[in-house]
N, C-alpha and C positions, 0 to 999 in steps of 0.2 A: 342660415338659409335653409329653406323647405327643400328635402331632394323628392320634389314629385318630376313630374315630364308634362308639363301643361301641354295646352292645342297649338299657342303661338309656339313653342320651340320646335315643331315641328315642321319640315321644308318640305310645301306644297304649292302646287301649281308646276302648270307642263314650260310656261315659259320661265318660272327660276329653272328649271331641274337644264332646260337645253341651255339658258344662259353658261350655268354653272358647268355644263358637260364641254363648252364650245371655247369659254373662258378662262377656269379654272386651273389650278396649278396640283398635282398630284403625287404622292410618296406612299410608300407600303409600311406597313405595321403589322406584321403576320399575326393574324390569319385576315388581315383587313387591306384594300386599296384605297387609301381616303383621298379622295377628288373635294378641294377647298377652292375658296377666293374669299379675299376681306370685303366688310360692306360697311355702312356708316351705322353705327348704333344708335338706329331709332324707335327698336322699339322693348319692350319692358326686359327681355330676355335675348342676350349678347353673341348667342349661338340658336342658330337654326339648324336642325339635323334630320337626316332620311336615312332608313337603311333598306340595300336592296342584296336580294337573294337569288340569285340565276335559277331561272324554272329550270334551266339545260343540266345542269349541275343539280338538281332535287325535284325531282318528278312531281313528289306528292308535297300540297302546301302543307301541311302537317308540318313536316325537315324545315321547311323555310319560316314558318310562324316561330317555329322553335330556337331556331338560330335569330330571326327579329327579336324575338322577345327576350332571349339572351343580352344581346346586342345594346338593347334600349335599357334592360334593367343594369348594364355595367355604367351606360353613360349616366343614366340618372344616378348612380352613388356618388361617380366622382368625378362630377362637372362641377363642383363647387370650388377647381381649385383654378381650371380653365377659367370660369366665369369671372374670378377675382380677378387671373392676370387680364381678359379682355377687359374690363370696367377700370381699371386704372389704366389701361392704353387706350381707352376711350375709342374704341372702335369694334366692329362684330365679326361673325367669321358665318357661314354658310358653308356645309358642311354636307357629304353623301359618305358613306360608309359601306363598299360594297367586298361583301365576306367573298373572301376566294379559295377554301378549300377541297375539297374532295369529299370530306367526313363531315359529322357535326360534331365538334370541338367542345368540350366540355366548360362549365362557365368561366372555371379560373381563365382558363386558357385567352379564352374571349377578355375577360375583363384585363387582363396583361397585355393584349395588345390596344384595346380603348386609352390605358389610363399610357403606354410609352407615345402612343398620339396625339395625347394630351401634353404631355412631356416634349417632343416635336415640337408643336405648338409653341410653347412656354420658350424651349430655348432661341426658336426662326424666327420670330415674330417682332 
C-alpha cells in the first residue's frame, strides 16, 4: 500500500464534522483527543481524518500548520496497519484528531500518540 494522504481520506464538510462532534464517542492519546464514530465503508479509503489546532492555545498559524502537518505526516506512515484491520472488519471509521498541548511536541512524540490510537482502535473495535 502507497503511504500518500489522498483528498478522499480527508474529513470535510461542516455537516460530517457536527455529526461527528454531536455523535461521536471519544478517548485521549497524549498529546491527542481523538473524537471517532464507525461508518459503512463505501468509499475507496476506510478512514476519514481531520486535525484541528486551537487558535486559543497558538496564536500564530505558523505553531498550528506545524503541529497539522506533523499530525498528518505520522498518520500517513502508519495507517497501513489501521487500514488492514478496518478492511477485514469491513467497516470505516471517521475520525478528528484534536492536539491538546500547551508546547509544540516534537514529531516522535506526535507519532507515539497517532500510532497507540491506532493501537486503541485495533484492540476496541
Amino acid at each position: 500500500m502507497k503511504t500518500t494522504f489522498k483528498k478522499k481520506e480527508k474529513l470535510r464538510g461542516k455537516k460530517a464534522f457536527t455529526e461527528l462532534i454531536k455523535s461521536g464517542r471519544s478517548f485521549h492519546s497524549h498529546p491527542f483527543l481523538i473524537i471517532w464514530k464507525k461508518t459503512n465503508q463505501e468509499e475507496k479509503y476506510p478512514a476519514q481524518v481531520a486535525v484541528s489546532v486551537s487558535k486559543k492555545l497558538f496564536k500564530r498559524a505558523v505553531d498550528r500548520n506545524i503541529i497539522k502537518r506533523r499530525t498528518l505526516e505520522a498518520f500517513r506512515l502508519n495507517k497501513h496497519n489501521l487500514y488492514k484491520f478496518l478492511e477485514s472488519k469491513n467497516f470505516g471509521l471517521d475520525f478528528i484528531i484534536v492536539y491538546r498541548e500547551k508546547q509544540i511536541a516534537d514529531y516522535h512524540s506526535i507519532e507515539k500518540g497517532i500510532v497507540s490510537a491506532f493501537q486503541y482502535f485495533i484492540k476496541n473495535l
